[in-house]
VOBA-1610 file (N, C-alpha, C; in pm, whole numbers, padded with zeros to 5 digits, always signed):
BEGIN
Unk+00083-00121+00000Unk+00000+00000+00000Unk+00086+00126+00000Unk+00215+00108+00090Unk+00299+00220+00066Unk+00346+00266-00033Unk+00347+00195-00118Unk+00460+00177-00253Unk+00321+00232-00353Unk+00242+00132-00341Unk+00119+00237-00444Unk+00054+00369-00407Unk+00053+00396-00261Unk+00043+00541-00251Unk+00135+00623-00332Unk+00326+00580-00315Unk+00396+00713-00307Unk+00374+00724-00473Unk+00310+00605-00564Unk+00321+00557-00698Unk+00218+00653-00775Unk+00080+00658-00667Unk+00000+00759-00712Unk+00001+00872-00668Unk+00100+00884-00613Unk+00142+01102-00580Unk+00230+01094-00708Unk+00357+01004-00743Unk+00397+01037-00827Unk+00326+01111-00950Unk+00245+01027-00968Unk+00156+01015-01092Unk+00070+01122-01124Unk+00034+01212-00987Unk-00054+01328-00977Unk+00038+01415-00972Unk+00156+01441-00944Unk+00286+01549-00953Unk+00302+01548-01069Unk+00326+01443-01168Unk+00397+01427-01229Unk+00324+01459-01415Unk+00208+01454-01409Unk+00150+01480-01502Unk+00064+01636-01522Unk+00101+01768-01458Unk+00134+01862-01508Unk+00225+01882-01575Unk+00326+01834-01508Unk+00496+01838-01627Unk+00445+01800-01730Unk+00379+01686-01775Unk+00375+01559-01870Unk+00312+01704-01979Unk+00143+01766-01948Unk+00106+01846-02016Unk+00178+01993-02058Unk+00250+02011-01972Unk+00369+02150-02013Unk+00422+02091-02162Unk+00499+01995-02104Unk+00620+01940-02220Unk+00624+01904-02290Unk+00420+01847-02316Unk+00372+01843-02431Unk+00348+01966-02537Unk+00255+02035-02460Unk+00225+02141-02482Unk+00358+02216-02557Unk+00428+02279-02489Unk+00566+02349-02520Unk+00647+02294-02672Unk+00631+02135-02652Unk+00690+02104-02741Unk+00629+02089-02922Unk+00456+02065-02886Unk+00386+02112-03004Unk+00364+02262-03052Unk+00384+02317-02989Unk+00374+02468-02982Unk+00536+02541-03050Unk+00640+02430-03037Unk+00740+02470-03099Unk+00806+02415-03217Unk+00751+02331-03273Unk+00737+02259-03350Unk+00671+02298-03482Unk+00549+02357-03403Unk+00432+02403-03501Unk+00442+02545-03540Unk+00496+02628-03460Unk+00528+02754-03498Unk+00616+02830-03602Unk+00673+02779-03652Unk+00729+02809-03810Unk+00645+02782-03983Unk+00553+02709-03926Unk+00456+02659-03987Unk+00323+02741-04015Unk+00311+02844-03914Unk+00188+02924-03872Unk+00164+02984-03934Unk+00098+03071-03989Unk+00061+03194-04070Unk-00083+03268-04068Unk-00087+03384-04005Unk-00211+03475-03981Unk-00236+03562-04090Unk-00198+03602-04185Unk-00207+03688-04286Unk-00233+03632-04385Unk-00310+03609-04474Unk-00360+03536-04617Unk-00177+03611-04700Unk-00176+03714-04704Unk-00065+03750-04771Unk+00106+03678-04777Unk+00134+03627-04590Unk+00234+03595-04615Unk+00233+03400-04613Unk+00085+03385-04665Unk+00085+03248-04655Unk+00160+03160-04825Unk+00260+03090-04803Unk+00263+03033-04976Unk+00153+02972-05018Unk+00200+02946-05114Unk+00049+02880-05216Unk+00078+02734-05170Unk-00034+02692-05169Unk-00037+02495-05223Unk-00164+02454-05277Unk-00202+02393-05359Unk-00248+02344-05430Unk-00390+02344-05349Unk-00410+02302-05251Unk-00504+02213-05197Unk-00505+02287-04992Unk-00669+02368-04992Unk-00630+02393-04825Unk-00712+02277-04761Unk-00681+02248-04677Unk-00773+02177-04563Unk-00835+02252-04457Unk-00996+02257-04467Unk-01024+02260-04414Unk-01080+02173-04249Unk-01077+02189-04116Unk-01067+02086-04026Unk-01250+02143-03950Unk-01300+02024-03921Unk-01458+02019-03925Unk-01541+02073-03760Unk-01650+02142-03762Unk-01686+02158-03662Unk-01823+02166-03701Unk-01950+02197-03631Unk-02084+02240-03646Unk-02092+02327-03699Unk-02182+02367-03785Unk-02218+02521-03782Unk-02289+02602-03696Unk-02377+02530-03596Unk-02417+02606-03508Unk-02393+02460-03341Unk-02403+02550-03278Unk-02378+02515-03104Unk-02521+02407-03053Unk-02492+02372-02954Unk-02607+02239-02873Unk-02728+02349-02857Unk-02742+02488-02850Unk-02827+02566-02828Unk-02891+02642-02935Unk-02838+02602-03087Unk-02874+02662-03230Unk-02813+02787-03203Unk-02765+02816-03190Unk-02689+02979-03275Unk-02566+02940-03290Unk-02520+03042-03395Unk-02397+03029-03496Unk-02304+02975-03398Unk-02170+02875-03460Unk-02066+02845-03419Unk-01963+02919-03421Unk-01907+03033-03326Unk-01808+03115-03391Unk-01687+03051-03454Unk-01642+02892-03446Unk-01538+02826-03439Unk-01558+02796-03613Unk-01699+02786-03667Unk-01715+02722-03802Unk-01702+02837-03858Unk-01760+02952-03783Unk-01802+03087-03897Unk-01654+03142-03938Unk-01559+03129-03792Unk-01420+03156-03825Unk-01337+03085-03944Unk-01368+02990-03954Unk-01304+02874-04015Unk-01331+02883-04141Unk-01458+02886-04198Unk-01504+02935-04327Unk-01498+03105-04377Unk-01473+03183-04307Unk-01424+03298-04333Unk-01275+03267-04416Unk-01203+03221-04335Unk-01108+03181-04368Unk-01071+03127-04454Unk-01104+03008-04475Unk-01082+02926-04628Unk-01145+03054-04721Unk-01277+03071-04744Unk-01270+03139-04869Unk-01176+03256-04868Unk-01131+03329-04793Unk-00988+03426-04748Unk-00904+03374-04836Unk-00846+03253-04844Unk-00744+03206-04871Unk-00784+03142-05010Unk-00867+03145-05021Unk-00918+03091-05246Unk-00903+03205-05267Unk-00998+03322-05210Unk-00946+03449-05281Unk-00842+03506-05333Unk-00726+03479-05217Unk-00611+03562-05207Unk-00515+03482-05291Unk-00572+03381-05347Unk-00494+03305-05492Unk-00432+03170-05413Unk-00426+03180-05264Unk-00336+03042-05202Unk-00340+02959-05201Unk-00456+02911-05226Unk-00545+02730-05213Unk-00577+02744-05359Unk-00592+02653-05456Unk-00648+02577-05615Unk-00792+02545-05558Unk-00793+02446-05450Unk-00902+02368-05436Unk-00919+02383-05195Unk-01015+02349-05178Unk-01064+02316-05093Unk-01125+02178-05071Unk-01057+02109-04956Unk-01109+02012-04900Unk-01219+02019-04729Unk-01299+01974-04717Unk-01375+02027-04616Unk-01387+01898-04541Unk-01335+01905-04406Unk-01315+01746-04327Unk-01382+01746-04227Unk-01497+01700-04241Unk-01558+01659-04068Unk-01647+01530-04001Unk-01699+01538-03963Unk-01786+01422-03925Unk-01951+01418-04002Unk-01990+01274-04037Unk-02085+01249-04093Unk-02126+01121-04070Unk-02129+01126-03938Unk-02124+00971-03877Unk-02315+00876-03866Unk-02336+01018-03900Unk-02518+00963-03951Unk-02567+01068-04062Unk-02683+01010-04077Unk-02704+01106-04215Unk-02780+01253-04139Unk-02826+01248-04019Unk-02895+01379-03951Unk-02749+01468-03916Unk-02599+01441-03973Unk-02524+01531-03896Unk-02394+01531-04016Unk-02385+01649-04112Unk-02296+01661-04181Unk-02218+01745-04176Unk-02078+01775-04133Unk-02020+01889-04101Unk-01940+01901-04244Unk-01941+01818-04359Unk-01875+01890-04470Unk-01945+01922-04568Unk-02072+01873-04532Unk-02147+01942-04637Unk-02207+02097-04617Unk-02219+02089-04504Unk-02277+02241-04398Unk-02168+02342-04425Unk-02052+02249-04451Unk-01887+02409-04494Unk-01907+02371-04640Unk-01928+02362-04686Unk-01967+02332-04855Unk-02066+02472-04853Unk-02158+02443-04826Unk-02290+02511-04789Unk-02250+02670-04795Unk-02147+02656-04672Unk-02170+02790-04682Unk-02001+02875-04700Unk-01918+02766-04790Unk-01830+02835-04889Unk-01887+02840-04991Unk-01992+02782-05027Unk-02077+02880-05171Unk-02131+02979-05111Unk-02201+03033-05032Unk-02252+03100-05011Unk-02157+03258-04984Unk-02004+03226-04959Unk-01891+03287-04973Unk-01829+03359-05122Unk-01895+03266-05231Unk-01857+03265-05347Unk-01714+03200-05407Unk-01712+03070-05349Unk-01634+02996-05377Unk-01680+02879-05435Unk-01638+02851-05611Unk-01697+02767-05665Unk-01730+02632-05642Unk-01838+02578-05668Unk-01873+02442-05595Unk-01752+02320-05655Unk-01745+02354-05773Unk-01656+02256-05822Unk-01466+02239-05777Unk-01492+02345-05671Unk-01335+02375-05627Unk-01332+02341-05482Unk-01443+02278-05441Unk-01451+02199-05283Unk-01521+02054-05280Unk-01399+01986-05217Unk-01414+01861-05193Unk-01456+01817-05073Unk-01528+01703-05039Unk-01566+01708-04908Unk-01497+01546-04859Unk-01452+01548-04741Unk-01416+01396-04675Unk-01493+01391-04547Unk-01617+01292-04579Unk-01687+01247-04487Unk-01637+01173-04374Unk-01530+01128-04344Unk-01482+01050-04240Unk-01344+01103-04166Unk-01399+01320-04134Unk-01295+01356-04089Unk-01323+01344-03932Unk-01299+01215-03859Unk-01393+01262-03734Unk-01294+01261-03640Unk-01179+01282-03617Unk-01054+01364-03543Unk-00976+01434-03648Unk-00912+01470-03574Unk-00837+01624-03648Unk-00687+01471-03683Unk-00675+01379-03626Unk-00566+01262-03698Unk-00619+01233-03782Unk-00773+01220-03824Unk-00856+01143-03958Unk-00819+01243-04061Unk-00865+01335-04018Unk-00844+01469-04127Unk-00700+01481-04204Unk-00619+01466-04100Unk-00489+01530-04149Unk-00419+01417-04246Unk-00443+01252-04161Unk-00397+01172-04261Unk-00467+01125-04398Unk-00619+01154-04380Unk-00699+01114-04479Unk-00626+01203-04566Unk-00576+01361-04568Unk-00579+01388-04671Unk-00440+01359-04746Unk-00365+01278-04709Unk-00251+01215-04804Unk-00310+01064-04821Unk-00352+01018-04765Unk-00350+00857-04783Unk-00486+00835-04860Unk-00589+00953-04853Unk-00724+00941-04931Unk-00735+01011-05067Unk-00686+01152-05075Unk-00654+01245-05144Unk-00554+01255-05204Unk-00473+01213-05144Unk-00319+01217-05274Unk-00223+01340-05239Unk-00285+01424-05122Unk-00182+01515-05073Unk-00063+01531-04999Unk+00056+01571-05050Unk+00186+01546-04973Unk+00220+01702-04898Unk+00136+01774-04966Unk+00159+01936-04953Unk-00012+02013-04940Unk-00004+02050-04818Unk-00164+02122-04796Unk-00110+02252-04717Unk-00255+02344-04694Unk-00252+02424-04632Unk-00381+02402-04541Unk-00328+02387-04371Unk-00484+02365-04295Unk-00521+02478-04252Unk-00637+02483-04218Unk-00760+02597-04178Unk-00817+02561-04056Unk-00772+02606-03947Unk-00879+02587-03853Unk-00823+02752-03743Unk-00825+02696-03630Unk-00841+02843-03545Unk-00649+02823-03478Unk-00585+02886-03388Unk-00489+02925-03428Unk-00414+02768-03299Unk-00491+02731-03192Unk-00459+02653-03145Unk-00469+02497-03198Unk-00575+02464-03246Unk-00619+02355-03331Unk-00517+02346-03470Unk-00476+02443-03494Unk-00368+02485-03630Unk-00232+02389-03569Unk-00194+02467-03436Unk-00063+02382-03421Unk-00116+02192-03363Unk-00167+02161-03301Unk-00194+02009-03312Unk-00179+01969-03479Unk-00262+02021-03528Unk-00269+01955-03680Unk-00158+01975-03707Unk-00095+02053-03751Unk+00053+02096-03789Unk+00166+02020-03760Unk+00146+01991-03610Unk+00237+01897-03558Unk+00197+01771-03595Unk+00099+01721-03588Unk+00020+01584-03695Unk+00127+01525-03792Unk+00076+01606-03880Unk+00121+01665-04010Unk+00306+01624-04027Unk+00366+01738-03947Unk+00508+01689-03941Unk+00514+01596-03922Unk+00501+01522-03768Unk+00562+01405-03715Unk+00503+01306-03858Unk+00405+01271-03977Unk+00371+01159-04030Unk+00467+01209-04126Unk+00546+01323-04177Unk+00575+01306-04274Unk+00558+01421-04341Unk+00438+01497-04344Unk+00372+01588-04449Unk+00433+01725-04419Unk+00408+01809-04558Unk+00490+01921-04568Unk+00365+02027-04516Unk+00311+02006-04382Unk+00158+02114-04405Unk+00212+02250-04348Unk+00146+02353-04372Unk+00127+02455-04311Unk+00000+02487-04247Unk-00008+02616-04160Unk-00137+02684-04118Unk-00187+02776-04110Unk-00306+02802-04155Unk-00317+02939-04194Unk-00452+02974-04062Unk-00419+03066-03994Unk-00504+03079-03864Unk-00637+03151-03874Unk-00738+03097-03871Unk-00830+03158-03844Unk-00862+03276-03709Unk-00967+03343-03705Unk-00954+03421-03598Unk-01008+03303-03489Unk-00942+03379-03361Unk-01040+03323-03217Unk-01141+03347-03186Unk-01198+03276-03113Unk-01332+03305-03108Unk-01312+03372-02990Unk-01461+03454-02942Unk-01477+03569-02853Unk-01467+03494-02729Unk-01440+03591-02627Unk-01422+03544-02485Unk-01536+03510-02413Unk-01544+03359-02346Unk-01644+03316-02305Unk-01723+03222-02391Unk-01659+03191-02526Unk-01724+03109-02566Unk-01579+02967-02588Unk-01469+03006-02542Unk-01386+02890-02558Unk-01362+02842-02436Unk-01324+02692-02419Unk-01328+02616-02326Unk-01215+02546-02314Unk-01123+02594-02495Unk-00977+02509-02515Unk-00889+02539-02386Unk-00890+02610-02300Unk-00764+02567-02221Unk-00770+02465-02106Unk-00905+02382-02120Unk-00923+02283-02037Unk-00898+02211-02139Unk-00986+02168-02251Unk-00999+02065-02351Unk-00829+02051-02455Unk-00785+02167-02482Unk-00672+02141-02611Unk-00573+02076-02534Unk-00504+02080-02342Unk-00364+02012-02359Unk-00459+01828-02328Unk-00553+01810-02314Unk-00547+01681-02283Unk-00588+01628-02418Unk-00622+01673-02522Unk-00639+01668-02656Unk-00455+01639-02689Unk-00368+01751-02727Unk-00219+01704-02712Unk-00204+01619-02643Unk-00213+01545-02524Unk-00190+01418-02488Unk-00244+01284-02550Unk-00391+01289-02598Unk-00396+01205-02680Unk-00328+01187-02823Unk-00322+01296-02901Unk-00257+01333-02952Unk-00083+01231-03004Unk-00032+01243-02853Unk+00108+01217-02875Unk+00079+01071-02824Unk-00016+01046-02753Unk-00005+00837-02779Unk-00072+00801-02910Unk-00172+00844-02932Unk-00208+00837-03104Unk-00050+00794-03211Unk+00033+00925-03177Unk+00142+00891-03245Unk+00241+00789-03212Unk+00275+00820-03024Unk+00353+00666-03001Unk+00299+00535-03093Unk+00134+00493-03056Unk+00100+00415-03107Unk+00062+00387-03253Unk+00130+00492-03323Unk+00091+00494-03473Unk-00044+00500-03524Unk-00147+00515-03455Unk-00263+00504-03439Unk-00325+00528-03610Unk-00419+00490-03723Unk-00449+00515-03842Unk-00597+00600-03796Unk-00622+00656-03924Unk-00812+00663-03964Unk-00878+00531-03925Unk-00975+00582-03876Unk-01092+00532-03844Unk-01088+00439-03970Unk-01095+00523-04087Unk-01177+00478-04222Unk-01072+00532-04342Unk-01077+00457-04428Unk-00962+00489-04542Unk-01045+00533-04631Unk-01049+00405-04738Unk-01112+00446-04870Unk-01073+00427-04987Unk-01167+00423-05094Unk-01121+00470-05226Unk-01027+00575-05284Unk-00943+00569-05321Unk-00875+00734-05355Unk-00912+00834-05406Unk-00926+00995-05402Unk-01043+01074-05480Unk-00899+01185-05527Unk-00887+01207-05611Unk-00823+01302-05682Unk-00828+01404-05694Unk-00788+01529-05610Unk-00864+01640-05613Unk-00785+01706-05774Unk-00929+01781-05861Unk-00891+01808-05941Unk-00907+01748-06057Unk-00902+01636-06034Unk-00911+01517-06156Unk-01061+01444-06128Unk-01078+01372-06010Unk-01236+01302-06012Unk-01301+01400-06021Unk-01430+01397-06034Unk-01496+01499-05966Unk-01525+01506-05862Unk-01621+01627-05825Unk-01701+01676-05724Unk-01775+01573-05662Unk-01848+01521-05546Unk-01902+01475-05564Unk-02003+01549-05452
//
């Protein structure tokens, strides 16, 4: 009993460090990678977009989606992205988060035939690897908000991929909850990677550019 007490103080001391050094170390990793300005972002072929609701458990707007889709069409405009990919969950047919950013990057004025959608983005690891191992991408640009940017980013590196990030704005104060939820998110995160962890769901290969739309 002694030995498993001093085993579980360890364990409760010891895993603030664990989230710092996570934290710190995705955060430095990912930061050369970053980019807030549509202007000083390079071009790549293909942005990724990363998936959320459009609106909240209470129906009004998602500031996290509205940010996010501001953004991508930001970045078709400003010549940086060819095409758009839109990644989220569609795990029943009452709940589509890439068709809902479809939705309303037309409604942005971004052509339908220049956004692709991957139904089986349902972690931000599905997203990031689907889009080389489903899509054919070795080189993207992701879209999400500026903390969610570096996880993916760091994704991204550690498998291999050449991604960048282009930051959406934050959302207003009082409606984020990431500084409870994002470092234990990075902790899964980095056993995902110890354990090599894949997609949920693979697939057929879709060609952006070449198949169509669908």
């Amino acid at each position: 009993m002694k030995y498993l007490f001093w085993f579980g103080g360890f364990l409760i001391l010891s895993f603030p460090l664990l989230l710092f050094g996570i934290n710190t170390w995705v955060e430095r990793v990912s930061q050369p990678w970053l980019f807030a300005e549509p202007e000083q972002v390079p071009h790549n072929r293909v942005g990724l977009v990363l998936g959320t609701g459009p609106t909240t458990v209470r129906g009004r707007p998602n500031p996290y989606f509205v940010g996010r889709i501001q953004a991508a069409a930001q970045l078709y405009r400003a010549g940086k992205v060819d095409y758009l990919l839109v990644s989220g969950d569609n795990s029943s047919r009452y709940y589509d988060e890439p068709t809902a950013m479809r939705k309303a990057l037309i409604a942005l004025g971004v052509p339908q035939e220049r956004i692709y959608r991957d139904y089986a983005g349902f972690r931000t690891l599905d997203s990031v690897v689907r889009a080389k191992e489903v899509f054919g991408e070795q080189r993207f640009t992701i879209v999400s908000q500026r903390f969610h940017n570096q996880r993916a980013v760091f994704i991204a590196r550690q498998r291999g991929l050449e991604a960048i990030g282009f930051n959406a704005p934050d959302v207003p104060e009082g409606w984020s909850n990431t500084w409870f939820r994002e470092p234990l998110a990075r902790v899964q995160m980095a056993l995902d990677l110890l354990l090599n962890r894949q997609p949920k769901y693979l697939g057929e290969p879709v060609r952006i550019g070449v198949d169509p739309v669908q």
